[in-house]
C-alpha positions in Angstrom: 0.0 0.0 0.0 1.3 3.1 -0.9 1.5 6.2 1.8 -1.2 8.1 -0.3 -3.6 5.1 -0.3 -3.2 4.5 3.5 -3.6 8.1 4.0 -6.8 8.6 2.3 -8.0 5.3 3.8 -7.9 6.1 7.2 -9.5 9.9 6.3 -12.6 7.9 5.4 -12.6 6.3 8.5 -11.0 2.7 7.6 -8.2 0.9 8.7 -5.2 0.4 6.1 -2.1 -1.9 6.7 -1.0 0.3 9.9 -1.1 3.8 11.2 -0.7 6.8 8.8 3.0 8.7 9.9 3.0 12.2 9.7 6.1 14.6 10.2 6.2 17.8 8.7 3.3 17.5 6.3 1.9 21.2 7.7 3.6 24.1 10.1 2.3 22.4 13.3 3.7 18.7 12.9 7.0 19.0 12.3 10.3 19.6 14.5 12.6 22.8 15.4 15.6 22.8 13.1 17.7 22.4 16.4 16.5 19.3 17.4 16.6 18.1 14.2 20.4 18.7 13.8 20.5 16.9 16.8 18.4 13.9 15.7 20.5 13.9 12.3 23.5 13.6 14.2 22.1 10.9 16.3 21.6 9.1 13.1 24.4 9.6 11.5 23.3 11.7 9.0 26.3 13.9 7.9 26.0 15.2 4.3 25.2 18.8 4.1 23.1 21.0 5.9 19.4 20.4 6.8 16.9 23.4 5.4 15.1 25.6 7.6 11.7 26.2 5.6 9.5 28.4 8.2 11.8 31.0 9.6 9.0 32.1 12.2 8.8 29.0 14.3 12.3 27.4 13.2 11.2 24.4 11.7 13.1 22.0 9.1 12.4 19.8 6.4 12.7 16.1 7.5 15.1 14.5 4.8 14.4 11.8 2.8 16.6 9.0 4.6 14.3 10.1 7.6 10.8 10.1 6.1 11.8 6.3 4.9 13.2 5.7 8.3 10.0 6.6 9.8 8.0 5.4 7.5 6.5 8.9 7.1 3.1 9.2 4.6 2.5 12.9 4.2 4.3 15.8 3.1 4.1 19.9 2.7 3.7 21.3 -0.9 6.3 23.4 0.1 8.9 20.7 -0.7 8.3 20.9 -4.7 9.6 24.4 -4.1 13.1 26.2 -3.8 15.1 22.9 -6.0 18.1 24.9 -6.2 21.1 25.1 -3.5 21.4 28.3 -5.0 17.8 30.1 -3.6 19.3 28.6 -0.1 22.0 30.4 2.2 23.5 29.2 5.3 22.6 30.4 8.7 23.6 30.1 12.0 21.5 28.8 15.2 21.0 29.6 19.0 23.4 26.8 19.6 25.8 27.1 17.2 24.7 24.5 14.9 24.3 25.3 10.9 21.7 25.5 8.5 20.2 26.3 5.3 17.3 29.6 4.9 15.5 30.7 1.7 17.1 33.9 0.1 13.8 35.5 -0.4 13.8 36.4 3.3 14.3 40.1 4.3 16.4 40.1 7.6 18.5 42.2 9.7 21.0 41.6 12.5 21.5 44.1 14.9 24.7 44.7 17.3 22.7 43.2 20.1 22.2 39.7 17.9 18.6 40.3 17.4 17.6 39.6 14.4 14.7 41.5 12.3 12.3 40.0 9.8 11.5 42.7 7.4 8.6 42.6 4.2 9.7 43.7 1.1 9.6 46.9 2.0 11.8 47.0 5.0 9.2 47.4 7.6 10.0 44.9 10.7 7.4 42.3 11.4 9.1 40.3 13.7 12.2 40.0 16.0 13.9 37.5 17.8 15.7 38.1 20.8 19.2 36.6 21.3 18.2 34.7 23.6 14.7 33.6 22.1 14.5 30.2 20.2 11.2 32.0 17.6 10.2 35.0 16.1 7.9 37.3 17.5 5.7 39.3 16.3 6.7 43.1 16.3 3.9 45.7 14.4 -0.1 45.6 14.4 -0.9 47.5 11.7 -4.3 48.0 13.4 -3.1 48.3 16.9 -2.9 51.7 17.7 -6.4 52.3 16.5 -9.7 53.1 18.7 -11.4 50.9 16.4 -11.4 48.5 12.9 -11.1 51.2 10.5 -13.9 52.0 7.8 -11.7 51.5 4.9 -9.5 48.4 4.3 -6.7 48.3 2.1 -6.0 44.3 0.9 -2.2 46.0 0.5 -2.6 47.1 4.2 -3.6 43.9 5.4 -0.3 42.0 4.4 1.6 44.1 7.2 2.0 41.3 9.7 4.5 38.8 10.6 2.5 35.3 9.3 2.1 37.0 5.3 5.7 36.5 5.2 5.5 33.5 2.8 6.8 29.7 2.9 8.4 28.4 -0.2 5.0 27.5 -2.4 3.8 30.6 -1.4 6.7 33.1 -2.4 5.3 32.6 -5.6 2.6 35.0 -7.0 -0.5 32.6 -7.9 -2.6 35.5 -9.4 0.7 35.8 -12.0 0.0 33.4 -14.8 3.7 32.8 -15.5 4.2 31.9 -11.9 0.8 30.3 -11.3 1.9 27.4 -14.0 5.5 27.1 -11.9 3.0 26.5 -9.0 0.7 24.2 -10.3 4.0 22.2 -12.5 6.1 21.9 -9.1 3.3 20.9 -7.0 1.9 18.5 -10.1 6.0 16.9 -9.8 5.3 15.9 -6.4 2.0 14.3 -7.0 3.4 12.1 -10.2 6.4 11.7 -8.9 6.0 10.5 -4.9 4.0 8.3 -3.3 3.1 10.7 -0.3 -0.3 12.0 0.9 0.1 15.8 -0.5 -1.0 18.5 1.9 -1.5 22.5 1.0 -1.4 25.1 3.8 -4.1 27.6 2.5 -4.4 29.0 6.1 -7.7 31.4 5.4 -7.8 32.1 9.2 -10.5 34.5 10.6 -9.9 35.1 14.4 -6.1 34.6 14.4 -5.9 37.6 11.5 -7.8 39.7 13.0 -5.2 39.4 16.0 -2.7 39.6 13.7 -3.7 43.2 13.0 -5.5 44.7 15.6 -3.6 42.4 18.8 -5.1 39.5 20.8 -6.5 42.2 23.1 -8.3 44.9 20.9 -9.6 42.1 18.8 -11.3 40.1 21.6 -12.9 43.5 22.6 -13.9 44.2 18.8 -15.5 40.8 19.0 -18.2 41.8 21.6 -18.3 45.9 21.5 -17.7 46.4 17.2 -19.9 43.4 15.7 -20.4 45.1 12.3 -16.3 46.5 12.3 -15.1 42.9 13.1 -17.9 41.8 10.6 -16.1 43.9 7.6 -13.0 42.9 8.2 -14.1 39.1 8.0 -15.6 39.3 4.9 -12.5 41.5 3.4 -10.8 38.3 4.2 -13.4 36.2 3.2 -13.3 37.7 0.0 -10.0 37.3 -0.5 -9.8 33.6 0.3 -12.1 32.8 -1.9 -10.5 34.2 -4.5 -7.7 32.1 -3.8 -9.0 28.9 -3.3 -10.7 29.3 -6.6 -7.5 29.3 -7.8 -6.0 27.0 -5.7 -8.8 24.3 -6.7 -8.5 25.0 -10.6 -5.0 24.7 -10.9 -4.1 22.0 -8.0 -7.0 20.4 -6.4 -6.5 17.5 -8.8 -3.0 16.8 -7.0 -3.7 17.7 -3.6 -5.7 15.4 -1.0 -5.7 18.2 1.9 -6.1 21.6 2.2 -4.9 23.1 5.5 -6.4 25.8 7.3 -5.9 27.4 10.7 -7.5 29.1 13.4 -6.4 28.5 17.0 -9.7 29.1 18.9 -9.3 28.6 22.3 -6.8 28.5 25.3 -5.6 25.5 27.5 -8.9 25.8 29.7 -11.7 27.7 27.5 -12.4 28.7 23.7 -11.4 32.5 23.4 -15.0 33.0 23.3 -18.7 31.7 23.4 -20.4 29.4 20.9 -22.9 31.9 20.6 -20.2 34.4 19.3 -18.5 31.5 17.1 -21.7 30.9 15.4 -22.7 34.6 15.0 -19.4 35.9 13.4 -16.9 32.8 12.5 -19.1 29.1 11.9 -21.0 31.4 8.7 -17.4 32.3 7.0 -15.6 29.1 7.9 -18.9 27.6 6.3 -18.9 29.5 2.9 -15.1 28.6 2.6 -15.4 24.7 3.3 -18.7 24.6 1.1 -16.7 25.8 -1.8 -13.7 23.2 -1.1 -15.8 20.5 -1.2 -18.2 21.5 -3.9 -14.8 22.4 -6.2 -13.4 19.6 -5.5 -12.1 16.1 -3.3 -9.9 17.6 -1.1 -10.8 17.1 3.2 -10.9 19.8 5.1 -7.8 19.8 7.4 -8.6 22.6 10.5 -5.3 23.4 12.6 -6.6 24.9 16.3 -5.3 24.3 19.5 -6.3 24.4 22.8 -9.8 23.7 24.5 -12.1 23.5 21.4 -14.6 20.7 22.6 -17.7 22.4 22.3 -16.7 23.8 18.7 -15.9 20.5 17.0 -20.0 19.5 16.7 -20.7 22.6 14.7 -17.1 22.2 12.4 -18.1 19.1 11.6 -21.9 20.0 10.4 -20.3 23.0 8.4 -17.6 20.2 6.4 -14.3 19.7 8.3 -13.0 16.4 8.1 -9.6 16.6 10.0 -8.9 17.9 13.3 -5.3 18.7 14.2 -3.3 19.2 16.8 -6.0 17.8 19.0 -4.7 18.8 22.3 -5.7 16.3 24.6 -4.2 18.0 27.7 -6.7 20.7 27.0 -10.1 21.0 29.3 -12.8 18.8 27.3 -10.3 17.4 24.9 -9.4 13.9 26.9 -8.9 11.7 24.3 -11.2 8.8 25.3 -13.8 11.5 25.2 -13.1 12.6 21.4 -13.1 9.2 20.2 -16.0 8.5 21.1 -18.3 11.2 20.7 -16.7 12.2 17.7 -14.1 9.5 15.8 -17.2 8.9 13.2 -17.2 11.5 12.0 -13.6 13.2 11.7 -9.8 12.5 11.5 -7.6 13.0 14.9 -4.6 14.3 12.9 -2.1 14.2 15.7 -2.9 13.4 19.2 -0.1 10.8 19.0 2.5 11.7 21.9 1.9 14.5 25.1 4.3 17.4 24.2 4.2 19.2 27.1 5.4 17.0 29.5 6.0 13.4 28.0 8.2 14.3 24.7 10.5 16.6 26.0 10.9 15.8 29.8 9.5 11.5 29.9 12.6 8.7 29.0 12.3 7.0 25.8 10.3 4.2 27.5 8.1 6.6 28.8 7.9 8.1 25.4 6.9 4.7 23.9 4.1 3.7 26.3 2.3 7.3 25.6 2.2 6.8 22.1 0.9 2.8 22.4 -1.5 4.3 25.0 -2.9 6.8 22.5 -2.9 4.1 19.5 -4.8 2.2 21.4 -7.7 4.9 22.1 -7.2 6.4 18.4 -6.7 3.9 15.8 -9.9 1.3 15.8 -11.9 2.4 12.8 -9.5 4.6 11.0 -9.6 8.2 11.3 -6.7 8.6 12.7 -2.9 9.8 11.0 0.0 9.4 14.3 1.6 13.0 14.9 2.7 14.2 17.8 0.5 17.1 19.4 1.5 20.2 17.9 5.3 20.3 16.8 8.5 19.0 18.1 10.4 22.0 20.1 14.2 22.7 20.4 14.4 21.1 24.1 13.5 17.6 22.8 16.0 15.1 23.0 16.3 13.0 20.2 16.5 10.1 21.6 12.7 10.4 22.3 11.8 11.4 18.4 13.2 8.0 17.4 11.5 6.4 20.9 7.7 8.1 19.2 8.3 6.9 16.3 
């Protein structure tokens, strides 16, 4: 069976020769670049330099002796893109340790070691702290105001930190010349592996509007400026719509999971009431999924952490399919609980090994009888592709990556 068959097996909820594998099919499964120059090393892995894809939260692209050593089944479109050493430079890590960045990205170093990420235009987005392991974000564009303006500007709207692209998405889709390099890379990996193919569309709502405005002003817009936070949603809306149309006509053919994200609560509680979730964001997310599935066969892959129980019921009449990270040390999220209430209905797309505590702080046995713990809750039925919860973070030993896997 090939990794895209046992893939799309388990997404319609049956059970293929063994667990689906993810790592580092999407921007929340994969593992800090540190780690994994650690975890190369532990393997013996020598030749060249590993490449740091996502700048913002470090991560790396597991190589090709590792995805057949852990019989990995899904990758990230973003793979098909940046072939040449040449778009890559070298870069240098907290701990001294070496690897590869895309050339596209605008950044500064100070005298301090902090380094700047910049858009095209110079402005700073982010920073990171010399003593910081991740970027952080560094301008609201929005976050000075009394209020959601009247006017929106789309050009105005790309002033924040996550609009600085990944490698598929440096390219300029609405171009036609680069909209057939988009579709011909992403077309290579579909004829030419045997992986489950996943496409981070993102189209996120809430986390946007943070994005511009900050957490704070925006949780306030959500109950005191209904019809402010209403025009900005459908600006985005708009937008993503636009995209995914053109996403879906050139790609959907190739591509068995779009991937979208909106983290929509905390460790104890959503960020706010169902009532308010239906009112402003189960409508949008709706219109979105609708078109997906009408346009095409891709599932619905929604990224959101945190406490998101009493959400899932309502994104699963509206069309999502996957659930990831599923964050089972969450308030409502135990994992026997999900399972059950919900496992007919959609994918547990992680959910595989306790990252808080376990991954980074357990032994390798304790590692192991977590994830055989979880397998045996998850698995029965299908619906299920093994991750750990959320990605793997620079404190990790690698001696417990190979122990989950």
């Amino acid at each position: 069976m090939t990794p895209r068959e046992r893939v799309k097996l388990s997404i319609n909820h049956k059970e293929s020769d063994r667990i689906p594998i993810d790592f580092g099919g999407m921007r929340s499964t994969g593992i800090s670049i540190i780690t994994y120059n650690k975890l190369r090393k532990k393997l013996g892995i020598n030749d060249g330099l590993a490449r740091m894809y996502d700048f913002i939260q470090q991560l790396a692209y597991p190589e090709q002796e590792i995805l057949d050593l852990f019989h990995i089944d899904a990758i990230d479109t973003s793979r098909g893109f940046l072939k040449s050493n040449n778009e890559w430079r070298e870069w240098t890590l907290n701990d001294g340790s070496r690897c590869l960045i895309p050339k596209y990205l605008n950044i500064e170093i100070d005298k301090d070691l902090t380094v700047f990420l910049k858009n095209e235009d110079g402005l700073i987005l982010g920073k990171k702290p010399k003593s910081s392991l991740y970027i952080d974000q560094a301008y609201w564009v929005y976050g000075n105001l009394p209020s959601i303006p009247q006017d929106l500007d789309e050009e105005v709207l790309t002033k924040q930190m996550w609009a600085i692209p990944n490698p598929e998405w440096n390219i300029d889709i609405f171009d036609d010349n680069q909209y057939k390099l988009f579709i011909n890379n992403i077309k290579d990996l579909y004829l030419n592996t045997g992986y489950a193919i996943l496409l981070s569309v993102g189209c996120s709502l809430f986390e946007r509007g943070n994005y511009l405005r900050g957490m704070e002003n925006f949780l306030c817009d959500l109950y005191t400026d209904k019809k402010g936070v209403e025009r900005l949603l459908d600006t985005f809306l708009e937008g993503y719509l636009e995209l995914l149309k053109r996403v879906l006509k050139g790609v959907g053919k190739y591509v068995e999971i779009l991937v979208f994200g909106d983290d929509l609560g905390t460790n104890t509680v959503p960020f706010f009431s169902k009532e308010k979730f239906r009112e402003i964001l189960k409508p949008r997310y709706k219109k979105m999924y609708d078109y997906v599935h009408a346009m095409s066969d891709c599932k619905i892959f929604l990224h959101s952490c945190g406490a998101i129980s009493e959400f899932i019921p309502d994104l699963i009449e509206i069309g999502m399919d996957i659930l990831n990270p599923v964050q089972t040390s969450s308030y409502g999220m135990e994992p026997e609980k999900l399972k059950k209430e919900f496992g007919k209905h959609i994918t547990f797309w992680g959910a595989g090994c306790d990252t808080i505590k376990i991954l980074p702080y357990g032994s390798p046995k304790e590692v192991k009888e977590d994830v055989k713990k979880r397998i045996n809750i998850f698995a029965e039925g299908g619906g299920f592709v093994f991750n750990q919860i959320h990605n793997i973070l620079a404190d990790v030993p690698p001696e417990n990556v190979i122990a989950m896997f």
